[in-house]
N, C-alpha and C positions, 0 to 999 in steps of 0.2 A: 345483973340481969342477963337472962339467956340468947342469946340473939334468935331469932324465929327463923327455921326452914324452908326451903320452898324444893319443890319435887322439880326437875329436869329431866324430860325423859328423851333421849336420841336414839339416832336409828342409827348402824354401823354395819357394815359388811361381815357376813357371819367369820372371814378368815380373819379381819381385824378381831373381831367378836372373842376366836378364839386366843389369838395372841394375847388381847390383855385378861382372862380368865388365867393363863400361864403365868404371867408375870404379876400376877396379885397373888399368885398360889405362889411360885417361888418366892413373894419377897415376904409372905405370911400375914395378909392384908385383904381384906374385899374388896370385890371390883369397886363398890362407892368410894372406899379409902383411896384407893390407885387414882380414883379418878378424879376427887380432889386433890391430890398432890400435884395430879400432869396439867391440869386445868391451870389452879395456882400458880403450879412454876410456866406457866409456858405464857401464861396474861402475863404475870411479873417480867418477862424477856420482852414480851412485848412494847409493854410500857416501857421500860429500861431503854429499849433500840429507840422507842418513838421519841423518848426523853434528849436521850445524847445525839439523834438525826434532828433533833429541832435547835440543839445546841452548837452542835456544829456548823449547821446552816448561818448561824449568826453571824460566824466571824472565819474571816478570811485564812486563804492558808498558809500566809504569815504571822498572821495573828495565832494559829494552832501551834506552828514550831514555835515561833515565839514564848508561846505559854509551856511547851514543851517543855524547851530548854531552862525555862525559869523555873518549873520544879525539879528538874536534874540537878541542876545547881544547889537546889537548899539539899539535895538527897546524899551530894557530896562523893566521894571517894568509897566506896566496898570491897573491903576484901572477897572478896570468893573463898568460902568455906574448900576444905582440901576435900571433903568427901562430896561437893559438888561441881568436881573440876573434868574432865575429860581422860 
């Protein structure tokens, strides 16, 4: 089943206006396409930061090295690849 549409219509400053006309034409997508993507990814950051700021909040910041240090531990010893050395 199709999911149903609903129209959003925003108002934006004609020089934002233009910037993202640019960057839908370079990236070969219309401005609705761009503007699902920025929308999308930028709620998803959102939510993400409100996720891990509610988590964080929970536990002390012993409790965060703590749990730090305890997946370090199972992560173990890594070489460092030669072509990712300095």
């Amino acid at each position: 089943m199709k999911a149903k549409s609903s129209v959003l219509t925003i108002r934006v400053p004609r020089a934002l206006k233009t910037r993202i006309e640019r960057v839908a034409d370079e990236q070969g997508v219309s401005i609705n396409q761009l503007a699902l993507y920025a929308f999308t990814k930028e709620i998803t950051e959102m939510e993400s930061a409100s996720y891990f700021s509610s988590l964080r909040k929970s536990k002390s910041k012993k409790q965060l090295y703590d749990d730090f240090d305890s997946v370090m531990k199972k992560v173990g010893s890594v070489t460092t690849p030669k072509w990712d050395k300095l």
